[in-house]
C-alpha positions as CSV (number, residue, x, y, z in Angstrom):
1,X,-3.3,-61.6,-129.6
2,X,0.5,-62.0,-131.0
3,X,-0.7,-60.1,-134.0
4,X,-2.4,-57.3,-132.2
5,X,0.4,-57.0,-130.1
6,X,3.1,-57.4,-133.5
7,X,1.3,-54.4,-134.8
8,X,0.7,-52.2,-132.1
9,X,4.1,-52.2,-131.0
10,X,6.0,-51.7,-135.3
11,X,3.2,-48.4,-135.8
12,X,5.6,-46.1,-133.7
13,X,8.5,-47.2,-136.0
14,X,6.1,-46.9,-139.3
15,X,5.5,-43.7,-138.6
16,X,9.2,-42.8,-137.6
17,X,10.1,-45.1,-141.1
18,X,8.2,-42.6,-143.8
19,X,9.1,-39.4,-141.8
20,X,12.8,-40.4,-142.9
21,X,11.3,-41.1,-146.4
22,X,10.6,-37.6,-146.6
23,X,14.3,-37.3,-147.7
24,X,13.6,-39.4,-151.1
25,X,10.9,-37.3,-152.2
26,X,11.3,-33.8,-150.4
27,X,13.5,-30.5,-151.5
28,X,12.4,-28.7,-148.5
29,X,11.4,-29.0,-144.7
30,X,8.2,-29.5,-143.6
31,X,5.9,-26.8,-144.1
32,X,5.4,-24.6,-140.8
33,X,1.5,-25.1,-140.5
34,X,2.2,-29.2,-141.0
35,X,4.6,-28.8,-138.1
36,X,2.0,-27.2,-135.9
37,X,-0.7,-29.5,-136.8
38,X,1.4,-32.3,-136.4
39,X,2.8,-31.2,-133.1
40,X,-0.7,-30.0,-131.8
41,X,-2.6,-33.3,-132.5
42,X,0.2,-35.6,-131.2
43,X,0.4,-33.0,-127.7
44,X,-3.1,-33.7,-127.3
45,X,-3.4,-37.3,-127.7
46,X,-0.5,-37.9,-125.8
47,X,-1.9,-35.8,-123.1
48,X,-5.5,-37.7,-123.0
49,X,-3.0,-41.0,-123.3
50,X,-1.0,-39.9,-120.7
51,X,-4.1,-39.6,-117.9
52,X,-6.7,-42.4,-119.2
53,X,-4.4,-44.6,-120.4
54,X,-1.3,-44.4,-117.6
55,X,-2.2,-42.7,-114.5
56,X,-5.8,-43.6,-113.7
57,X,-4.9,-47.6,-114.3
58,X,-1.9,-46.6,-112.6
59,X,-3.7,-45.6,-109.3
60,X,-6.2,-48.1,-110.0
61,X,-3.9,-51.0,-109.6
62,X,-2.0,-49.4,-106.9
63,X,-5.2,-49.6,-105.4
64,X,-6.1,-53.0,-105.6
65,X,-2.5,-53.9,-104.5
66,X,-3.4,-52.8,-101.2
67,X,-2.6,-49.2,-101.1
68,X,-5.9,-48.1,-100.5
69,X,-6.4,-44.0,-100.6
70,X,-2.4,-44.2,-101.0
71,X,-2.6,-45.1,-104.8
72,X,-1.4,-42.4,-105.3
73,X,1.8,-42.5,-104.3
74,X,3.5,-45.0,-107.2
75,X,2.0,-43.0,-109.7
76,X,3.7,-39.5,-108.2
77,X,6.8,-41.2,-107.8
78,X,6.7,-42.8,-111.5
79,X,5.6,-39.7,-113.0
80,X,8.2,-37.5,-111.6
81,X,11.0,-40.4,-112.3
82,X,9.4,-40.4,-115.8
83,X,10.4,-36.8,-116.4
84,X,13.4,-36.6,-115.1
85,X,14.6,-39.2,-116.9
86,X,14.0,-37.3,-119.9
87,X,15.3,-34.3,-118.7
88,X,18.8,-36.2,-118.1
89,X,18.6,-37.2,-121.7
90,X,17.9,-33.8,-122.3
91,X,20.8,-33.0,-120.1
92,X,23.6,-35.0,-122.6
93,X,22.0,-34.8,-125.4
94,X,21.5,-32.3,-128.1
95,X,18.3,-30.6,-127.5
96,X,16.1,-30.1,-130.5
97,X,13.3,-29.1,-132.0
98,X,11.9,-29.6,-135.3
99,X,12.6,-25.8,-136.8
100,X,16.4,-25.7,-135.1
101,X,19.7,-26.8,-135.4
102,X,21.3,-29.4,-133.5
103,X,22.6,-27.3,-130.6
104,X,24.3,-29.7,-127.6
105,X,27.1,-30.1,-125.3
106,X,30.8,-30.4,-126.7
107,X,31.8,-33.9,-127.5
108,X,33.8,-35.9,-130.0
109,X,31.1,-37.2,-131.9
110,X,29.7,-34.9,-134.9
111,X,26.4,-32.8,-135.0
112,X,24.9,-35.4,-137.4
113,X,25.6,-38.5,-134.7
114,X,25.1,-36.4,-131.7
115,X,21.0,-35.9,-133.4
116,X,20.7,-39.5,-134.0
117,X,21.7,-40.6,-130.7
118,X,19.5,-37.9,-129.1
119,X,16.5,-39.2,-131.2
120,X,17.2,-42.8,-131.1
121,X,17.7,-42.4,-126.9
122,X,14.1,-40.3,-126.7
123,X,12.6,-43.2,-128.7
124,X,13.0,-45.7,-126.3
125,X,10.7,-44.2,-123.4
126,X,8.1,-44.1,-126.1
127,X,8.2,-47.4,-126.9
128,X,7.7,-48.7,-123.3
129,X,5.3,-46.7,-123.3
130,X,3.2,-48.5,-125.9
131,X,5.1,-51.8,-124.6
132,X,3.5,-51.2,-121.0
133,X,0.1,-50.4,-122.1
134,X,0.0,-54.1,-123.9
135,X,1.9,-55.7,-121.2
136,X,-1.3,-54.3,-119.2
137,X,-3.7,-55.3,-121.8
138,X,-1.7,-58.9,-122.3
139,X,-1.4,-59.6,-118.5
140,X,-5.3,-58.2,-117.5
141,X,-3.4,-56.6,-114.5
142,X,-4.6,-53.2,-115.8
143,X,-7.9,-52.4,-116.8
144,X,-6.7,-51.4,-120.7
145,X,-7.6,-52.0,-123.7
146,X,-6.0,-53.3,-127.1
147,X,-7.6,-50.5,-128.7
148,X,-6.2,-47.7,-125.8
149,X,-2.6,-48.7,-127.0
150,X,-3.4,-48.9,-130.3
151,X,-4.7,-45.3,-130.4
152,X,-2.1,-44.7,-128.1
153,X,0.8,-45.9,-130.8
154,X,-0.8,-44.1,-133.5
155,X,-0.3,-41.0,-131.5
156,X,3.3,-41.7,-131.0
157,X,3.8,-42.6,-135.0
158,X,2.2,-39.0,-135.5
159,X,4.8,-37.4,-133.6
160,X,7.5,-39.6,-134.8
161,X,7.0,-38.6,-138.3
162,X,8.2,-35.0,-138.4
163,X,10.9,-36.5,-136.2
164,X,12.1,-38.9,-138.6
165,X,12.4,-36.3,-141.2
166,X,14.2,-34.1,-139.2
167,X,16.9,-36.7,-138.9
168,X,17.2,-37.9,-142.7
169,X,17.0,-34.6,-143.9
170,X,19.4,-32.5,-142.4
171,X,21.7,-35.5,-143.1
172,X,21.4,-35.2,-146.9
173,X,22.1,-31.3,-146.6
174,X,25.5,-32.2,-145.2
175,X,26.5,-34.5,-147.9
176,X,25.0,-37.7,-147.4
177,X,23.0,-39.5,-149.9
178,X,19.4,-39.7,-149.4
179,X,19.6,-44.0,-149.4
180,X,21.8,-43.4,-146.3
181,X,20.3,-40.3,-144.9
182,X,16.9,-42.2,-145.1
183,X,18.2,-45.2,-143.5
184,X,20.0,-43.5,-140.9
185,X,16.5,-42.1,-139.7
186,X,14.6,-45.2,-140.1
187,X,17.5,-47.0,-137.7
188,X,16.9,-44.4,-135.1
189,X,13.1,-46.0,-134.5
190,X,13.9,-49.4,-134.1
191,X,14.3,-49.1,-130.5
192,X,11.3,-48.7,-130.0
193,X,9.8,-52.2,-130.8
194,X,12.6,-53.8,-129.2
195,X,12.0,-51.6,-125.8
196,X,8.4,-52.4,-126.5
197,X,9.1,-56.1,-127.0
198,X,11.3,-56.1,-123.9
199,X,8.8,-54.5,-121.7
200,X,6.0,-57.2,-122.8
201,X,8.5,-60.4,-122.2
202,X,9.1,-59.3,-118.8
203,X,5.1,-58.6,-118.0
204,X,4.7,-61.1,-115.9
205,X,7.5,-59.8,-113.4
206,X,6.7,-56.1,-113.4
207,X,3.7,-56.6,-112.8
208,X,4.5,-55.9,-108.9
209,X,5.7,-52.5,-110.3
210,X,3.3,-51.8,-113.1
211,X,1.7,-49.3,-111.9
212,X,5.4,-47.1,-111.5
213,X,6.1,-48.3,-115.1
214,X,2.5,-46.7,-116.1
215,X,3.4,-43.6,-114.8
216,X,6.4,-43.3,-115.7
217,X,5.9,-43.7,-119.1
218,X,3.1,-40.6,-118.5
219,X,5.6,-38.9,-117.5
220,X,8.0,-39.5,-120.2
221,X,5.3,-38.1,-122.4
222,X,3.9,-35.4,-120.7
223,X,8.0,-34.6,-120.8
224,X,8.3,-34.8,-124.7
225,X,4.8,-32.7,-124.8
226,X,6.2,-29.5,-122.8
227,X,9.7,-29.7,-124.1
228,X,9.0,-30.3,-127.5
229,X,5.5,-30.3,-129.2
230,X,3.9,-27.1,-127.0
231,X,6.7,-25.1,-128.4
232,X,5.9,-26.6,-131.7
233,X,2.6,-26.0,-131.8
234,X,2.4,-22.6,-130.6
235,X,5.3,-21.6,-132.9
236,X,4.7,-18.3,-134.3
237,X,5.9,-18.1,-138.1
238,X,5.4,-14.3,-138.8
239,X,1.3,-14.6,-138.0
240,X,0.0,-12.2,-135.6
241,X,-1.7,-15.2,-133.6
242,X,-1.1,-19.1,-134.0
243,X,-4.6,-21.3,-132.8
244,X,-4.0,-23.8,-135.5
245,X,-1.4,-25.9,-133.4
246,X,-4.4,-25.4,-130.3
247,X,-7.1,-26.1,-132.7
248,X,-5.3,-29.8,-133.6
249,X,-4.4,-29.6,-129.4
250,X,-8.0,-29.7,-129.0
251,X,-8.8,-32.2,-131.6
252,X,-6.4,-34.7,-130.5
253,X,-7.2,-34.7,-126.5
254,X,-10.7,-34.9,-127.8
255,X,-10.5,-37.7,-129.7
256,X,-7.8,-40.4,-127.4
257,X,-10.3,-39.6,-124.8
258,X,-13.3,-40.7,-126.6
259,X,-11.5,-43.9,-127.7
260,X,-10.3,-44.6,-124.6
261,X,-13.3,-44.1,-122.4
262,X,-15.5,-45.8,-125.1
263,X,-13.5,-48.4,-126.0
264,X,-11.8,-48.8,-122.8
């Protein structure tokens, strides 16, 4: 189960890890139609994720804790505190995406550290994400299973690939050499095994308040998937329409909810 668990929780850092490795072996960005695909795969798993995986368990165990036709209450509340808390990120934080320049409010600390700190501060949602779902899984409180959060991480590494390179690569344009600017962008995912971590040492007392923590990790996701992947996806690079982001959309709702209800 440790092992499971071990793994589950370092694939969201693997995938941010060889997104920053981009730096050693690319001369350009990622190419515009890898950016949708990426972006419109990851929107749809995370979307599936974010309802099978989140708020039904979440309402489910709200249930059994009493609630009755009221589950839905913790999951509302979670959900909403789940976004917001990403939109106050949002709020002092550079806002990016993965075709634009680090735009943000004034501050003392340079463009380059402002984008690491926005990156490495989004991370950590994500990781309790994954961290909650195996806490679930870990503590039977929730009706999850390994394999949900597994498909569930590998969802999150997809989406923390282009964001990795988006970090170590702009930081080699400005001077830095691509060791650093690669190990600058692998640092920036390491938060999110140790908020995973965290989240499953302290499963036996939140499980009281699981089902808040479920949601709001939806809505930390549902969060990253309007602010940042949609826009991605639907991008339009000179192309009179753009369905190949939707087309991936499709593919990736698709398939998180097949491997969570069948393997649920």
């Amino acid at each position: 189960m440790v092992s499971v668990i071990a793994k589950g929780l370092l694939i969201p850092f693997l995938g941010t890890a060889l997104g920053s490795a981009c730096v050693l072996f690319m001369k350009k960005d990622l190419s515009p139609k890898l950016q949708r695909s990426l972006s419109g795969f990851t929107a749809g798993v995370m979307i599936a994720a974010s309802v099978w995986s989140l708020l039904i368990p979440s309402m489910d165990q709200a249930t059994e804790q009493g609630l009755g036709k009221l589950g839905f209450i913790p999951a509302v509340i979670g959900f909403c505190l789940g976004m917001l808390f990403l939109l106050f990120l949002d709020v002092i934080t550079p806002h990016m995406h993965l075709n634009e320049t680090v735009e943000g409010p004034k501050s003392s600390f340079s463009k380059s550290t402002m984008m690491v700190l926005a990156v490495t501060l989004h991370n950590i949602p994500e990781g309790m994400a994954v961290g909650v779902l195996y806490a679930g899984w870990y503590t039977g409180a929730v009706q999850v299973s390994a394999s949900a959060a597994l498909a569930l991480a590998i969802g999150i590494a997809i989406q923390n690939f282009p964001e990795g390179a988006i970090i170590s690569m702009p930081l080699h344009s400005k001077g830095i050499s691509k060791a650093k600017a690669c190990w600058y962008g692998v640092l920036t995912g390491i938060v999110e095994p140790i908020a995973g971590l965290v989240t499953i040492l302290l499963a036996r007392f939140i499980v009281p308040v699981l089902p808040y923590l479920l949601s709001f990790a939806a809505g930390a996701m549902i969060y990253v998937v309007v602010e940042e992947l949609v826009p991605e996806m639907a991008a339009d690079e000179g192309e009179q329409h753009s369905n190949l982001g939707t087309i991936m959309f499709m593919i990736g709702f698709s398939l998180m909810m097949m491997l969570d209800v069948a393997l649920g």
